[in-house]
C-alpha positions as CSV (number, residue, x, y, z in Angstrom):
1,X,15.0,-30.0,0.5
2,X,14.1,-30.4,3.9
3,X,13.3,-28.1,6.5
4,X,15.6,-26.7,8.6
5,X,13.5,-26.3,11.6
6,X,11.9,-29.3,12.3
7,X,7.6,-29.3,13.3
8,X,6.8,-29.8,17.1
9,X,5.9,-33.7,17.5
10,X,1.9,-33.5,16.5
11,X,1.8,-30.6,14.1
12,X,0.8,-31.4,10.6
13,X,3.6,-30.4,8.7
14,X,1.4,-29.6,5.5
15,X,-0.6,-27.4,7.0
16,X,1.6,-25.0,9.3
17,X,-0.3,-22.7,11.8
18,X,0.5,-19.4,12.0
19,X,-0.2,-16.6,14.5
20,X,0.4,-13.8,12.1
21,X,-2.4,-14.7,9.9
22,X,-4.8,-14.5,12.3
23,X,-3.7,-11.2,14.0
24,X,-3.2,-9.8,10.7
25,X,-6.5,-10.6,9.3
26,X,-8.3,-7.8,11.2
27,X,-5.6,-5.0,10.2
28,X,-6.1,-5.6,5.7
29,X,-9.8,-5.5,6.3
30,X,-9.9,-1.8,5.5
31,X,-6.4,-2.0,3.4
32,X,-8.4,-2.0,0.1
33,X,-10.4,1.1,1.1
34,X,-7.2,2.7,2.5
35,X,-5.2,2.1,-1.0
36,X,-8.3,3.7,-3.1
37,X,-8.1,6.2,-0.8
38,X,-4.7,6.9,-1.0
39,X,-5.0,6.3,-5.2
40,X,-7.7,9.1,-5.2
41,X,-5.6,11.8,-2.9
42,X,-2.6,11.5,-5.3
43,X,-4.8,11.8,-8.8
44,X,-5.9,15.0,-6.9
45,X,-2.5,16.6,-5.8
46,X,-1.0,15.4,-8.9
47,X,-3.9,17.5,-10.6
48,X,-2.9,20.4,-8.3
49,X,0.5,20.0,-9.5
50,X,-0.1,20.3,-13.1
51,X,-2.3,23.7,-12.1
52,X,0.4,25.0,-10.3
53,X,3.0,24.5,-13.0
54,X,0.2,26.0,-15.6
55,X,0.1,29.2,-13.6
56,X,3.5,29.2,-13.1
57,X,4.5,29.1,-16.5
58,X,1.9,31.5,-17.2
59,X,3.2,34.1,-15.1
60,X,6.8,33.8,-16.2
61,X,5.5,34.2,-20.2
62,X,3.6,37.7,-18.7
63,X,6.8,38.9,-17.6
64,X,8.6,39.1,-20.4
């Protein structure tokens, strides 16, 4: 299967150049950090949820 766009006259067609890499490099360098981040706030909220619920429930068995 070819490709559909041909390479500009010069351009090694095995190894493609692309802008987006480059520009994109400097963005992911603190995307691991930022994903552990984001991992730890949700183990925390979803601890607060499960506090919540317990008092919750708690309260609704006192009432009766």
């Amino acid at each position: 299967m070819s490709n559909a766009y041909p390479q500009p006259a010069g351009q090694d067609s095995r190894h493609p150049t692309s802008f987006h890499h480059d520009e994109d490099s400097d963005w992911d360098a603190g995307m691991e950090h930022d994903v552990v981040s984001l991992l730890e706030e949700n183990a925390r909220l979803r601890a607060l949820v499960v506090r919540l619920s317990d008092l919750v429930l708690k309260s609704v068995v006192d009432q009766k």
